[in-house]
N, C-alpha and C positions, 0 to 999 in steps of 0.2 A: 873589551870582551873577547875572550876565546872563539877565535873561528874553527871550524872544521869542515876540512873538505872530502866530500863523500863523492865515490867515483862508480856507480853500478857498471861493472863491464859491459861492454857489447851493447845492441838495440837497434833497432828502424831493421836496415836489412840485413843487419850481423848478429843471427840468431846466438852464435858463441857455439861450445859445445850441445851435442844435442843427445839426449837419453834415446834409446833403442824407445822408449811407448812415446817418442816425443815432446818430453820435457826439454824446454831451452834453458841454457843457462840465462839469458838476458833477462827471464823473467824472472830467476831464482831471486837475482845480484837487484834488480828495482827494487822488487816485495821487501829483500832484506833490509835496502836501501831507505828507504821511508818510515819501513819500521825504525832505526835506527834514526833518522831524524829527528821523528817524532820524541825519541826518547833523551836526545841531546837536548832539543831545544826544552824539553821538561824540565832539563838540568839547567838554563839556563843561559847554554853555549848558540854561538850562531851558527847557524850550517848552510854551507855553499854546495848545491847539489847540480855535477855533470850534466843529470837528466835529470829527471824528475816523471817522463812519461819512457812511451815505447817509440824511439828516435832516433836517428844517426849522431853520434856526435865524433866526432877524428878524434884521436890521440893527441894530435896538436892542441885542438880548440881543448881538449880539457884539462891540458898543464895548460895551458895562455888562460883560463879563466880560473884558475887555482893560483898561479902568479899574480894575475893583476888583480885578486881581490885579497890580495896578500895573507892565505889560510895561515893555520899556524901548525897543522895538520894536514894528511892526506889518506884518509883509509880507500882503499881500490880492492872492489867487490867482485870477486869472480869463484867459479867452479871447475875444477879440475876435470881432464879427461886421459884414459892412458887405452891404447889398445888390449891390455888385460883387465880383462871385464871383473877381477879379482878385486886390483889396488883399490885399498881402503886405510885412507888416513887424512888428516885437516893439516895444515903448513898454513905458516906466515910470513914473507918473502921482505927483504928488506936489497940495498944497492948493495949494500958493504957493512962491516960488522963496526964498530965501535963511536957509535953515534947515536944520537936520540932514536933514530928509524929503529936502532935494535931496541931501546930500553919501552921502545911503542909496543914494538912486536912481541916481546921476551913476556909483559903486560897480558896481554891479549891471548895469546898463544895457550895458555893453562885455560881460560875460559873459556875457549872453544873446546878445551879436549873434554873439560867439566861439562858443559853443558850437554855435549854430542855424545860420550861416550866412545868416538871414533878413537881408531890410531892417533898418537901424536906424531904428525910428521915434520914439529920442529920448526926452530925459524932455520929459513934458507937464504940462500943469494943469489940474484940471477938479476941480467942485465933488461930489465924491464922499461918502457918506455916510460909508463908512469912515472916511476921511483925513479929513474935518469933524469927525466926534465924538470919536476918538481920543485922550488926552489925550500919547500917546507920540506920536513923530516917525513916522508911515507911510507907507508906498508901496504903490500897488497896480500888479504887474505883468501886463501886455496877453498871455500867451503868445502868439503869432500870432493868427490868421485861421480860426475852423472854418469860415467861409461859402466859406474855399479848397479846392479838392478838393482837391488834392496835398498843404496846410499838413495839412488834419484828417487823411490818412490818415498821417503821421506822427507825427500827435499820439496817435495810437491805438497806436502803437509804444512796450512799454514804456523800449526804449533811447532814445525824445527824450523822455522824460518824465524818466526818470534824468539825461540830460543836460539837463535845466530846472532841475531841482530843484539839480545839483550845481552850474549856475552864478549859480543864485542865492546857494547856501550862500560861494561864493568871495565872491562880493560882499560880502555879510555878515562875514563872517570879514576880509575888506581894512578895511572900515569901523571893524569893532571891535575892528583889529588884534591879532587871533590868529593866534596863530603854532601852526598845523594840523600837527601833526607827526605820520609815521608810524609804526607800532609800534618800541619801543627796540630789542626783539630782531632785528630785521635789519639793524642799522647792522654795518659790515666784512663782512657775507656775501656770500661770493661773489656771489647771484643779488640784490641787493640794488636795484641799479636796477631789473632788470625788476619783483620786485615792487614796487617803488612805481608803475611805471608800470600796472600791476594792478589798483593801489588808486586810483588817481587817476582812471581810467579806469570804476570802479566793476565790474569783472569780477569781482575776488574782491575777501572782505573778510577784518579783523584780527577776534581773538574780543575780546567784553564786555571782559573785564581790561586790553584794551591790548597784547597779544601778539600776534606772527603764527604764530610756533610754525613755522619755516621748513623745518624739518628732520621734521617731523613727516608722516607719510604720509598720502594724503589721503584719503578712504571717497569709494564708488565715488556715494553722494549730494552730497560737496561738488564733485568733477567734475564731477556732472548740474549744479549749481548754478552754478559757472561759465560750462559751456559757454553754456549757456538764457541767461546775462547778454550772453554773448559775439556768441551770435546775433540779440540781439535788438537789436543794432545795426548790424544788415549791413541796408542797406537791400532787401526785396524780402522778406524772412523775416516769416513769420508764428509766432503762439506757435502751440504744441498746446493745444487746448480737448480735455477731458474731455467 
């Protein structure tokens, strides 16, 4: 089985960059983190994650635990910052050009520009610790700009977070050509294309087993669950905080 190794930058007391209204990146790089799991292992891959909470881990400890659980990948989740509160664009960093780490990134890189709508700022090269110790093929992706006012308050949106995560996972999934199929039981149903377009979309989801169960009625919490996905991609919406 294909491993992947998933790296949320920063955490515990290394907030990472930090947006002017106090967005961190360490929370950006989790949230995307998880989501992005969640969506590997859908696919079927095994995912080896740095964190998994909000926690110190070294640079060390997470090439040694990407090493010795011998990944076959390494995506490294981070957010950019630049003293010009302008720069606005997504990049995907690789050690050196002419290796699998580029043909990951080269992948990946168009799906984030798709999904985001940002600049494309390309794959790049830079002497990264990650991408240096690594012994798998890794990328570490730029999500935009928090030093942007308008990038970070989108990034604080779970819907562009969902939409990072899903188009990294497309990338990934082209690279290691899988073929992402959605659940068996809605092929000939009538409503068949809108749910795929559902799922793809990440508004609803198929249960564990691989089922969508099409016909089945919905409880008045998977609606709240929906909508809440629904909304939270309309630009200008806010979640409810408890």
């Amino acid at each position: 089985m294909t491993r992947i190794g998933i790296d949320p930058g920063h955490g515990g007391s290394d907030p990472g960059a930090v947006a002017a209204d106090g967005l961190q990146e360490k929370d950006v790089t989790l949230a995307v983190g998880l989501d992005l799991r969640q969506r590997l292992q859908g696919a079927g891959l095994e995912v080896i994650m740095s964190r998994t909470v909000d926690q110190d881990v070294s640079l060390a400890s997470r090439a040694e635990l990407f090493n010795r659980e011998q990944v076959d990948v390494v995506v490294s989740l981070h957010v950019n910052s630049a003293d010009n509160t302008t720069a606005n664009y997504v990049s995907t960093f690789i050690l050196a050009p002419g290796g699998q780490a580029e043909k990951i990134a080269r992948s990946i890189q168009p799906e984030l520009v798709a999904a985001t709508g940002w600049p494309d700022g390309g794959v790049r090269e830079a002497n990264f610790y990650i991408l240096r110790e690594t012994d798998a093929p890794a990328v570490l992706v730029e999500m935009g700009f928090i030093s942007n006012p308008a990038t970070a308050s989108l990034l604080a949106k779970p819907g562009t977070r969902q939409a990072l995560a899903l188009a990294i996972f497309k990338g990934l999934a082209a690279y290691l050509g899988l073929q992402v199929n959605a659940p068996g039981d809605i092929q000939g149903h009538w409503a068949e294309e809108a749910i795929r377009q559902v799922l793809a979309a990440g508004i609803m989801a198929g249960y564990p087993d691989g089922t969508f169960r099409p016909d089945q009625p919905a409880t008045r919490a998977e609606l709240a669950a929906a909508l809440a996905r629904l909304l939270a991609k309309i630009p200008g919406t806010q979640p409810v905080k408890n």
